[in-house]
TINUKE-87043 format. One record per residue (C-alpha): residue number from 1; residue in three letters; x, y, z. Coordinates in Angstrom, 1 decimal. Layout:
BEGIN
REC NUM ala X Y Z .
...
***
This chain:
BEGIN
REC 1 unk 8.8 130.0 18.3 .
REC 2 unk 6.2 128.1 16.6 .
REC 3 unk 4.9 126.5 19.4 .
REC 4 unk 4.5 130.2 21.6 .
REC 5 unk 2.2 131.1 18.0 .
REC 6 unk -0.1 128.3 18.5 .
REC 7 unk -0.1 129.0 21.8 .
REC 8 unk -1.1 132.6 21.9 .
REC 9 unk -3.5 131.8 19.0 .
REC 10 unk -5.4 128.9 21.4 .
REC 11 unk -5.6 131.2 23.6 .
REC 12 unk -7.2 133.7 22.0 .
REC 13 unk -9.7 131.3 20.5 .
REC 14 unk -10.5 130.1 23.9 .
REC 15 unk -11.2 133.5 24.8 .
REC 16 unk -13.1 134.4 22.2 .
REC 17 unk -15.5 131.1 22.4 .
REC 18 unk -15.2 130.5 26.0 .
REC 19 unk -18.9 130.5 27.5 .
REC 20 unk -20.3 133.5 28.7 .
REC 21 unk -20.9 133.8 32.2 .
REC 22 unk -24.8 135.6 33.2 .
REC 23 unk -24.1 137.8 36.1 .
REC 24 unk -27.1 137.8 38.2 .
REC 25 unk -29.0 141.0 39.0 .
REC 26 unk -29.1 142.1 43.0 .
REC 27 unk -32.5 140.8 43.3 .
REC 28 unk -31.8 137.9 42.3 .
REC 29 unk -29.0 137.2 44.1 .
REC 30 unk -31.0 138.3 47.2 .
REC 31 unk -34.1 135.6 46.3 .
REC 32 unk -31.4 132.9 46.1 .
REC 33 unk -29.6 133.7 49.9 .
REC 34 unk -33.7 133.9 51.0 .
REC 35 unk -34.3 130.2 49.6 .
REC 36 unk -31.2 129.2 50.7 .
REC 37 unk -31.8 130.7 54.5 .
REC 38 unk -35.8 129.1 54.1 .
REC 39 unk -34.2 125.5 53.4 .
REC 40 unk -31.5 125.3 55.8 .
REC 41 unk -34.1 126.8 58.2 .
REC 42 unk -36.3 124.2 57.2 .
REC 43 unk -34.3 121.0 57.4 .
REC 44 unk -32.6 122.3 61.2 .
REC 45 unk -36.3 122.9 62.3 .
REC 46 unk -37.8 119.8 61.4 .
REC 47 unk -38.4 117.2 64.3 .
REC 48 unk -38.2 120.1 66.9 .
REC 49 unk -40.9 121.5 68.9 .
REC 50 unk -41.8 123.7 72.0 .
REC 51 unk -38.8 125.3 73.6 .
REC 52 unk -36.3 123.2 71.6 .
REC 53 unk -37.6 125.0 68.7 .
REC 54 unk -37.6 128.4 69.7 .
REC 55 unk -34.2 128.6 70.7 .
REC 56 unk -32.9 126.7 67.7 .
REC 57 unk -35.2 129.3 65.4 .
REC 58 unk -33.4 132.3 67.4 .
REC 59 unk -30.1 130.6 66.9 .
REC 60 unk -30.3 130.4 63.0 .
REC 61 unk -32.2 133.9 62.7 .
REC 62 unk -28.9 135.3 64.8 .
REC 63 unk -26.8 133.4 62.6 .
REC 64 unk -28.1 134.6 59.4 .
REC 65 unk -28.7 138.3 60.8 .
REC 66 unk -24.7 137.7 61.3 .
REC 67 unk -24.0 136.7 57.8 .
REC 68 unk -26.4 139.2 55.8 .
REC 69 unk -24.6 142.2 57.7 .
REC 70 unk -21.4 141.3 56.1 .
REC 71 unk -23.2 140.3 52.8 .
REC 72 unk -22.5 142.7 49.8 .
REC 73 unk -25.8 142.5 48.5 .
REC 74 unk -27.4 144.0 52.0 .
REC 75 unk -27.7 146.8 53.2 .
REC 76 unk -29.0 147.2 57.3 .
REC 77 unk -33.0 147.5 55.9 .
REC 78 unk -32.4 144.7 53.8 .
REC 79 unk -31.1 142.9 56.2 .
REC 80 unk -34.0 143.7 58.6 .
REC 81 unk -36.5 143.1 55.9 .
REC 82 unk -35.4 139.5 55.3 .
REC 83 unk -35.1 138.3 58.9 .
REC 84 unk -38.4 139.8 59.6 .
REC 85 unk -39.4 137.3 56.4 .
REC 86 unk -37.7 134.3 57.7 .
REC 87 unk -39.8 135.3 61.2 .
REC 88 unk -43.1 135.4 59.5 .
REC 89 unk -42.2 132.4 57.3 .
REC 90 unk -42.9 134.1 54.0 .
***
């Protein structure tokens, strides 16, 4: 019985003291998925050129188009907004 006390009381201290998460705003969220889309476009463009590199930039843009539109934090402009970024290199 004593030990289910100290139990529910270390509990609720952990609770109570645990460190607060910071949920990040929408736009933030969306800056972070851009960076993240820049780099990885970035590192699979490098060394390419020519043809080689168009196709492998249409193959990421795809890919990414494919993963904003089931993104939460996208709507079908936003989506089209950032692609048109990554395009532009912005």
């Amino acid at each position: 019985m004593e030990f289910l006390i100290l139990f529910i009381c270390l509990g609720f201290l952990y609770l109570l003291f645990k460190p607060s998460r910071k949920l990040k705003t929408k736009a933030q969220k969306q800056a972070e998925i851009l960076e993240k889309y820049k780099q990885e476009m970035n590192r699979e463009l490098s060394g390419l050129d020519g043809e080689d590199f168009k196709k492998r930039k249409m193959e990421l843009l795809k890919e990414f188009a494919d993963e904003l539109n089931r993104n939460l934090f996208f709507d079908k402009n936003e989506t089209k907004k950032l692609i048109q970024k990554l395009i532009d290199g912005k």
